[in-house]
N, C-alpha and C positions, 0 to 999 in steps of 0.2 A: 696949622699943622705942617710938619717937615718931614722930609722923608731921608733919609742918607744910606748910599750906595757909596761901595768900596770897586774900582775897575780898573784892570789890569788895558791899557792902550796901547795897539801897538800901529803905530805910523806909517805910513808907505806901501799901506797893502792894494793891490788891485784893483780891492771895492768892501767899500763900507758894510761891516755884518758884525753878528752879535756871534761870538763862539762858545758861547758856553760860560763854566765854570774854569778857574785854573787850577790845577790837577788837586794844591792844595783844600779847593772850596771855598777859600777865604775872598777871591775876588770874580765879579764879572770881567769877561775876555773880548774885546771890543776892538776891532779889528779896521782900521781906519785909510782910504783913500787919500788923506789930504797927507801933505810932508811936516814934520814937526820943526816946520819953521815960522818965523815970526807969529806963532802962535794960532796957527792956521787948522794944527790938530785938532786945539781945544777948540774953535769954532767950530771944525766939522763934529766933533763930539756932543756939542751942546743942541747943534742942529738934528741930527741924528737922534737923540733924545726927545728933543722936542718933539718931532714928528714920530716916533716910535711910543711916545705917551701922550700922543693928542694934548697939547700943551704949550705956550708960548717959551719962547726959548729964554726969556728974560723971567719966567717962574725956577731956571737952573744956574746951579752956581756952582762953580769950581773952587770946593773952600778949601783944598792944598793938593798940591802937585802938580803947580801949576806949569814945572817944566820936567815936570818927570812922567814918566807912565805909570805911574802909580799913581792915581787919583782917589779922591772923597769928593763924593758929587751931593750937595743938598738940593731937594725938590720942594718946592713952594706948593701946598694946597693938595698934592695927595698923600696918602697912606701909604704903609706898605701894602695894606691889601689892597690897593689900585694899581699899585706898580707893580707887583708883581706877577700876575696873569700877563698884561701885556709882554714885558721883557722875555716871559716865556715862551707866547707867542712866536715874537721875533726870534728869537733863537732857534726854536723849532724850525719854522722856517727855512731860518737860512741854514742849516742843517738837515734841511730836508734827504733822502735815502738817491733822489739823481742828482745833488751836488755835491763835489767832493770835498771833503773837510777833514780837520782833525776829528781825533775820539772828542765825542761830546758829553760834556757832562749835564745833568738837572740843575736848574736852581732852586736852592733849598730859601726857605726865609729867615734864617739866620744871615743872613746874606745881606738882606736890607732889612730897615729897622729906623727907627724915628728918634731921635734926637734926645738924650736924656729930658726930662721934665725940667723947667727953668732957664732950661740953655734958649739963647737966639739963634 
């Protein structure tokens, strides 16, 4: 079972947190400490994952965008209904009411979703 997330990454911020939705809904907004150099982003993103879905970091895989912020992430061995409570979690979270952040949005489960039937 696979799971695939669409997320909006943005490089060079402060400190690693989950922001929500982007305004459109179409992606998660993932907010990253590491600089997007030698590929340093997608590591901290894959780490950040990892440990935000209780999960080895080698169950995730960056299948395109690999030098863009726009990414497609597949997840090995959960669902969408595994992934998505946690991701909410986090988010909540780091959007909690005494940190200040952008407008935050929900995420909806159109959002993530599993891989068509027969696909790897």
């Amino acid at each position: 079972m696979k799971t695939t997330l669409s997320l909006r990454v943005v490089p060079n911020a402060k400190r690693t947190s989950c922001e929500g939705l982007m305004d459109d809904g179409s992606s998660l907004r993932v907010k990253l400490a590491a600089p997007p150099l030698d590929g340093k982003a997608n590591v901290a993103l894959i780490k950040w994952l990892a440990q935000t879905l209780k999960i080895r970091s080698t169950d995730i895989q960056i299948v395109s965008g690999q030098t863009s912020r726009q990414k497609t992430i597949e997840i090995e061995g959960l669902t969408p209904s595994d992934v998505l409570p946690l991701l909410i979690r986090e988010c909540k979270s780091a959007n909690s009411p005494d940190k200040k952040s952008r407008k935050s949005h929900k995420i909806h489960p159109d959002n993530v979703s599993s891989p068509p039937r027969g696909s790897n």
